[in-house]
Structures are given as structure tokens and as C-alpha cells.
BAFI-538610 format. One line per field, with one value per residue (C-alpha): residue number from 1; x, y, z. Coordinates in nm, 2 decimals. Each point is the difference from the previous one (the first is absolute). Layout:
// residues N
resi	NUM ...
xx	X ...
yy	Y ...
zz	Z ...
***
This chain:
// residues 116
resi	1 2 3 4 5 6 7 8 9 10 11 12 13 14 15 16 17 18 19 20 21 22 23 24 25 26 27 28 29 30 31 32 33 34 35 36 37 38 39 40 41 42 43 44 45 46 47 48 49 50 51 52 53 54 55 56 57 58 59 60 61 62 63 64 65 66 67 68 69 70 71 72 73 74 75 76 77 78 79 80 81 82 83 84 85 86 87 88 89 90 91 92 93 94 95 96 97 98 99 100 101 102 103 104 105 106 107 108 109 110 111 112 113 114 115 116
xx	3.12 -0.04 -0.20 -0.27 -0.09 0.05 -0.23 -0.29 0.04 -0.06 -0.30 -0.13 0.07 -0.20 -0.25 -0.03 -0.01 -0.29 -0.21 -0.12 0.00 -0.12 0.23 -0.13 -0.01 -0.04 -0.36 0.00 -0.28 -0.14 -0.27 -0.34 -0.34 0.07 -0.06 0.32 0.25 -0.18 -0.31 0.17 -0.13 0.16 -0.34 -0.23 0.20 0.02 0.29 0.22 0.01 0.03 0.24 -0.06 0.16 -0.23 -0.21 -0.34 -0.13 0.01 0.38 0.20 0.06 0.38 0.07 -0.15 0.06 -0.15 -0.08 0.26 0.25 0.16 -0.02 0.13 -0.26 0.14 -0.27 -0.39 -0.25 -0.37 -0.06 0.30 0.36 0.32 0.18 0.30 0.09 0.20 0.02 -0.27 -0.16 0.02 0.37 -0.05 -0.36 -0.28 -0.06 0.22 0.34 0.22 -0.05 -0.30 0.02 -0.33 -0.38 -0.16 -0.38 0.06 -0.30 0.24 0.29 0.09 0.25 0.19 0.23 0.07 -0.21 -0.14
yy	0.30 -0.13 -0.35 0.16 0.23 -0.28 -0.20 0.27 0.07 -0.40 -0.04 0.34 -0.19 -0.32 0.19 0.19 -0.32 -0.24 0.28 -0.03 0.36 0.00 0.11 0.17 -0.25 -0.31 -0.04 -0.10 -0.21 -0.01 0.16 -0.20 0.05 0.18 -0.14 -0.20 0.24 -0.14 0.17 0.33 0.30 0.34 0.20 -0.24 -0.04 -0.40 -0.21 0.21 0.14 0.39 0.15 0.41 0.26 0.01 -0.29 0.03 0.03 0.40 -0.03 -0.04 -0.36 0.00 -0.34 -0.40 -0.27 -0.36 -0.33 -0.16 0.26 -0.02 0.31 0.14 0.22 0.26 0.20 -0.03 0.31 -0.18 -0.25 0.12 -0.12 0.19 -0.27 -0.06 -0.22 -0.28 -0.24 -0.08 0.17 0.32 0.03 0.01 0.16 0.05 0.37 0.26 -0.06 -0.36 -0.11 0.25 0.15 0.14 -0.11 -0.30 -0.09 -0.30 -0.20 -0.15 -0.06 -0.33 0.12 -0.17 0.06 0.28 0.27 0.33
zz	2.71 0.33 0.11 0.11 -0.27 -0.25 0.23 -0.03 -0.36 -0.05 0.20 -0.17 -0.36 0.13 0.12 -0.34 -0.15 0.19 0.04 -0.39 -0.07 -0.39 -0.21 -0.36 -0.29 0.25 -0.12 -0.37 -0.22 -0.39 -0.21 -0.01 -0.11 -0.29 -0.41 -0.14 -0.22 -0.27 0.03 0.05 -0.09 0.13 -0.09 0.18 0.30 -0.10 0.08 0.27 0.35 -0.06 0.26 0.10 0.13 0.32 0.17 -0.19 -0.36 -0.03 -0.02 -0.32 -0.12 -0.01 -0.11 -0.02 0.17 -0.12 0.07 0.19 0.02 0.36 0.20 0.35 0.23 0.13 0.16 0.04 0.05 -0.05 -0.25 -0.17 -0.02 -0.08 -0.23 -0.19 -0.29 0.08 -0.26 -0.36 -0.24 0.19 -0.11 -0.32 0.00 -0.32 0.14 0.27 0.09 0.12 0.36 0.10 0.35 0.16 0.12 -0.07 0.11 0.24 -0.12 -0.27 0.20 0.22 0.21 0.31 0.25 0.27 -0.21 0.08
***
């Protein structure tokens, strides 16, 4: 490979770099807001985060996060944010399967970083 092609290929990779392009999974945060795990109750809808198939209540609940558990954001369409289980309770859950994957209502989530 010649100088100058090397030369381009750098400046392309820098330029990739400083412009801050958001990759997914850079915005992460934890569940808030919602009733300690030990006032859970699965039929009440106390003491978790419910996560759906679809961003908005008429989906299926597919899984529960809870208070704490550390999430990643990985897409946003309203008020609601397409999250995965990271780390906490949500690995080990009361209801649904390990590590839920799926839509979250963003009113209990404090998230940071370079997020959608």
C-alpha cells in the first residue's frame, strides 16, 4: 500500500472518530421511580419496570426490569426506549426470562451518554 493511500485511509479513521457518530449501546443508565423489589407484586404491576414487545402499553410484557438494574438504550420512538439488561435483578428476574431485551417507558429510566 502506497503512502498516500495509507495517508487518506488515516485522516478517513480520524475523521470517523472526532466527529462523535453514536454508536448503539453508548447511551446506558438505571431503573427509577418504580416500588423497591420488596413491594413486588406481578398482578399489580408493583415493584418492576415491565419491558414489551413494541414501544407502548398494548404490546406484550416480555420481561422486568427493577430498581437499579443497569441498562443500555438502544433505540427511542416517543416516550419509549428500546433497552437491554445489563447488570441486577433483571438477570435473574421474579417473572419472563434472564436479561430482558425490549421497550421500556422512559419515565423510569435515568439514562446518559450519546443516546438516541
Amino acid at each position: 500500500m502506497n503512502n498516500a493511500i495509507r495517508l487518506v485511509l488515516a485522516a478517513t479513521s480520524v475523521g470517523l472518530v472526532l466527529s462523535g457518530a453514536a454508536l448503539a449501546g453508548d447511551c446506558t443508565g438505571n431503573v427509577v421511580g418504580v416500588r423497591p423489589i420488596t413491594q413486588y407484586n406481578h398482578a399489580a404491576g408493583n415493584g418492576f419496570l415491565a419491558v414489551r414487545s413494541g414501544p407502548g402499553t398494548g404490546y406484550t410484557q416480555i420481561g422486568e426490569l427493577y430498581l437499579g438494574d443497569e441498562i443500555s438504550v438502544w433505540d427511542r420512538q416517543g416516550n419509549w426506549l428500546y433497552v437491554y439488561c445489563m447488570s441486577g435483578r433483571c438477570q435473574t428476574p421474579l417473572w419472563g426470562n434472564p436479561t430482558p431485551q425490549g421497550w421500556a417507558y422512559a419515565k423510569y429510566m435515568s439514562i446518559g451518554g450519546v443516546c438516541p
